[in-house]
C-alpha positions as CSV (number, residue, x, y, z in Angstrom):
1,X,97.7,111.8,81.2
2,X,99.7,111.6,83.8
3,X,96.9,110.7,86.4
4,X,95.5,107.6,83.4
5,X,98.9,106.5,83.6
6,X,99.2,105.8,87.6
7,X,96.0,104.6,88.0
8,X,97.0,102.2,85.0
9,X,100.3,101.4,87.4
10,X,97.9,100.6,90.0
11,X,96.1,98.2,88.5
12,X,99.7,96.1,87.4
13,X,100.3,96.3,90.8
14,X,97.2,94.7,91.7
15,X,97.5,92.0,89.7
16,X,101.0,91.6,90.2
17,X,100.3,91.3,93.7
18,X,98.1,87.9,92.8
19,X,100.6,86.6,90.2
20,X,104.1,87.0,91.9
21,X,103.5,85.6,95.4
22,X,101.8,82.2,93.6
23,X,104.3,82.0,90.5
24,X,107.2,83.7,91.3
25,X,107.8,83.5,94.8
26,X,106.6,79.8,95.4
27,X,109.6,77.4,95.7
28,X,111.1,81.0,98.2
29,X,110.7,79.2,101.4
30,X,112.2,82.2,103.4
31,X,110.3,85.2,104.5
32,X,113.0,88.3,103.4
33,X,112.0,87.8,99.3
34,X,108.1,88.2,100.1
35,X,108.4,90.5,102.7
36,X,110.7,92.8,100.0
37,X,108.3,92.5,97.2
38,X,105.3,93.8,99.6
39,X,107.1,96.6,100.6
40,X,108.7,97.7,97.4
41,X,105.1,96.9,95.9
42,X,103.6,99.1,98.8
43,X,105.8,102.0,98.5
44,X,105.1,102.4,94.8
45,X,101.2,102.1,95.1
46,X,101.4,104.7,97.6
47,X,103.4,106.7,95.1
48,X,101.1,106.0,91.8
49,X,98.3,107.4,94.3
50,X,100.1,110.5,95.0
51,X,100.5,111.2,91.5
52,X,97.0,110.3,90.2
53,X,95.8,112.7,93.1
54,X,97.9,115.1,93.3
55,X,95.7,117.2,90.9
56,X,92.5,117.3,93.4
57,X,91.7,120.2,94.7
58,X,89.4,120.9,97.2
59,X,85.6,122.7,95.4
60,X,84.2,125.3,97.7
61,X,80.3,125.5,98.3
């Protein structure tokens, strides 16, 4: 459930990533506001991923 859930996350992020810097952020005409949303948007696709993998384990051979 928990692994469904992140990679769901992941994808909102994606598109997120399209939508905000075009709608949301277009009449910003400094750099701090963009450069905050990519790294807040970074840090929590590098956090869905941990949790949507954190169940692999490695099959022996």
């Amino acid at each position: 459930m928990a692994r469904s859930l992140s990679l769901a996350c992941v994808w909102i992020l994606a598109i997120l990533c399209y939508a905000v810097p075009y709608w949301v952020l277009d009449d910003l005409n400094t750099w701090y506001g963009s450069f905050l949303f990519w790294t807040v948007t970074g840090v929590l696709v590098i956090v869905c991923n941990v949790i949507a993998t954190r169940d692999f384990k490695e099959q022996d051979r």
